[in-house]
N, C-alpha and C positions, 0 to 999 in steps of 0.2 A: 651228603652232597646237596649242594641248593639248586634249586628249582632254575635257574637261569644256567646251570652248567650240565644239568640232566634234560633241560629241553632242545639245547643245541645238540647233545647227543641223538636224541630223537630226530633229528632232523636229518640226519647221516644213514638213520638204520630202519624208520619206518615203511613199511612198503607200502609207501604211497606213492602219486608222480610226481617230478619234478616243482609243476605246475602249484598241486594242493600242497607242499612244502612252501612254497612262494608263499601264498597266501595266508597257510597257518601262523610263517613267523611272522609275517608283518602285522597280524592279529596280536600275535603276543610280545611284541616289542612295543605295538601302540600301548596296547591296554595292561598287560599281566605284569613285566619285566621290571618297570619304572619304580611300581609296590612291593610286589612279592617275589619279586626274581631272586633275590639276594637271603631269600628266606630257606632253611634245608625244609627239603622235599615233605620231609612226613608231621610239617609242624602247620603249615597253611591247612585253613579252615571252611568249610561249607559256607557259613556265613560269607565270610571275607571274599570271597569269589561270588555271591550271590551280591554283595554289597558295590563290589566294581564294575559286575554285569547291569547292574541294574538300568545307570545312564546313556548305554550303549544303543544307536540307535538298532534296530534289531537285526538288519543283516550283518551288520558290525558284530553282533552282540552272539550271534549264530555263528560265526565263524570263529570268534576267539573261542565261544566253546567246546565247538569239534575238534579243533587244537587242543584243549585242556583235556579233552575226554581221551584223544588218543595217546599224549602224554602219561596219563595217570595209567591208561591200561597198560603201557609199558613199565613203568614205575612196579603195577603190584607183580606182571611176569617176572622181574628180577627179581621180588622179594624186597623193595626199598616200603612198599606202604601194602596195608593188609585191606585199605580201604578207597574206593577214590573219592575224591571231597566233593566231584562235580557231578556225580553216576547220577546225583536224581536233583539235578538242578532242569528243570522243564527247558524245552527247547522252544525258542520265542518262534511263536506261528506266522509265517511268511504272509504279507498281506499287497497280493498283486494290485500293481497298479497300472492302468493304459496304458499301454507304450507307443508312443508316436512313429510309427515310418512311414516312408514314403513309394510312393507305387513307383511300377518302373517310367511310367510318363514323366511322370516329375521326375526323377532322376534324369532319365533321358532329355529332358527337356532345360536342365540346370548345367551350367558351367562350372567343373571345380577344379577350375586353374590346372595346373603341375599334377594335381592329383583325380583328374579328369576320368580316365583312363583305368586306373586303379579302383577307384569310388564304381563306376559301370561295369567294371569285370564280376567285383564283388556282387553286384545288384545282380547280376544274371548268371552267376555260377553258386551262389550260397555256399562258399568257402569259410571256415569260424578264419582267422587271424592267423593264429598261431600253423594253418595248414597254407594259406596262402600267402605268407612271408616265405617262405621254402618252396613255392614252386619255381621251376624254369621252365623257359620253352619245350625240353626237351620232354616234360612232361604234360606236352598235350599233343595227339598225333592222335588220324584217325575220324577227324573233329569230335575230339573228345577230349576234356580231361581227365587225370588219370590221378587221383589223388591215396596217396599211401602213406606218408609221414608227416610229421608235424615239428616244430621250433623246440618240442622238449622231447623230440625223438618218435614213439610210435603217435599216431593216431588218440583223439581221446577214448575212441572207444574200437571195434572191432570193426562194431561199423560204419566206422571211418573210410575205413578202406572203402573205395567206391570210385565209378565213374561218372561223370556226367556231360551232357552237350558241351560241346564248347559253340559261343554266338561272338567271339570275337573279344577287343578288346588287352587281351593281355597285355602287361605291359610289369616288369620284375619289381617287383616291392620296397619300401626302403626296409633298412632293419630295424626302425624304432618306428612305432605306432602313433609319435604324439601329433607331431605336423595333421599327418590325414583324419586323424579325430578331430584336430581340432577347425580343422575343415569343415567336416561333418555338425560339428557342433552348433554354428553358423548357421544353420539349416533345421535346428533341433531334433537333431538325430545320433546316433551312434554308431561305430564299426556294428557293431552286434546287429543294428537294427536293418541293416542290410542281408543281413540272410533272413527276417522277416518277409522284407521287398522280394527277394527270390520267391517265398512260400506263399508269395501273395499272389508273385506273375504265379507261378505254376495253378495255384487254386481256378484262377479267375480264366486259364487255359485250358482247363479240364483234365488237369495232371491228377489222377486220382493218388489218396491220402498217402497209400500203401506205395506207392512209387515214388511219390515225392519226399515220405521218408529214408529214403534209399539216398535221395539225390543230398538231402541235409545232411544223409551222417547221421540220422537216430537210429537210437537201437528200439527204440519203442514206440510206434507210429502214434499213441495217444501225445506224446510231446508234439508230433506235429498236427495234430489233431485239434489241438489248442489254439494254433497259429490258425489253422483254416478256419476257424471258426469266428478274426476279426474281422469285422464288417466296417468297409467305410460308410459316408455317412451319403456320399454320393451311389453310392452300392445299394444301401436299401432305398433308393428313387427309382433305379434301373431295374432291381428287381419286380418294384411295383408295379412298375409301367410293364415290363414280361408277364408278369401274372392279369393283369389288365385283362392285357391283349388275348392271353388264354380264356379268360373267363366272361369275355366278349361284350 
């Protein structure tokens, strides 16, 4: 069997979500398919895969490989390879960079057209995309929203599941994402970077960590942990000028 007819197989039976299927194969149609796809399974090389990885810029390059990796581990469960060719190919180590968002003043304080409305809902509920294209009305009551599913079905994670304030705004979503990004983009920002702006208002309101991971949908407060910990640049003035005033 070649590599391009056992990996569309994998894409039908691995138990992953929806979503990491999305993204493994469009890893492996970019980069794997075009060389080695056409090649049977148990004749591709360590090298050869270390040779295609190589110009990948690294989240690129991270993603075609967890795709490869979970590939092959199905490959040896059936018995088609005794070895996988990527098991000890190193994983390129993620190298964070600033991410620009913007506070909810600024939000509040910007017009974005047609998508006005949508852009400040998200700024003050910290909804990921995929949970806030599937809301309706009828899933906020109580002034609350009431978030339980998502665009590929459950939640990303368990603790997805959640409620939070509602401060207005709603307004039903489109079902493609590109228009309001690129909206967003205009502004040097991203869908993503708006549940920042959420983590920011809540930081800067004295939403403590442990709640405010509730309110994002983490399972692991240290992710949001991370976010409270960006500092604007107008933020360490204000805190200086507090501490000043403390220390007299």
């Amino acid at each position: 069997m070649d590599l391009n007819d056992f990996t569309e197989l994998c894409w039908k039976i691995l138990p992953i979500s929806k979503k990491t299927v999305s993204n493994y194969r469009g890893a492996y149609r970019r980069n794997i398919a075009p060389t080695l796809g056409p090649r049977e399974i148990n004749s591709v090389t360590r090298r050869e895969f270390v040779e295609l990885l190589a110009p990948l810029a690294p989240p690129n390059r991270f993603q075609t490989l967890m795709a490869m990796r979970s590939v092959f581990r199905e490959a040896i469960n059936r018995e088609l390879i005794t070895e996988s060719p990527v098991a000890t190919i190193r994983s390129p180590k993620p190298r964070p960079m600033p991410q620009k968002f913007l506070t909810w003043e600024e939000v509040r304080g910007t017009n974005f057209g047609k998508f006005d409305n949508h852009i400040k809902f998200l700024a003050l509920h910290g909804l990921r995309w995929g949970e806030a294209v599937v809301l309706r009305q009828t899933d906020i009551s109580d002034q609350k929203v009431h978030i339980n599913k998502s665009m590929y079905g459950a939640t990303k994670t368990q603790a997805g599941v959640r409620e939070v304030p509602y401060f207005g705004y709603f307004q039903q979503f489109p079902k493609t994402r590109t228009a309001l990004a690129n909206e967003l983009k205009k502004h040097g920002v991203t869908i993503h970077s708006l549940r920042k702006t959420y983590a920011y208002f809540l930081k800067t309101n004295d939403v403590h960590v442990t709640t405010a991971a509730k309110f994002l949908g983490h399972s692991d407060p240290m992710i949001t942990l991370k976010i409270y910990t960006l500092v604007r640049d107008t933020e360490v003035d204000e805190i200086g000028d507090k501490l000043r005033l403390v220390l007299g």
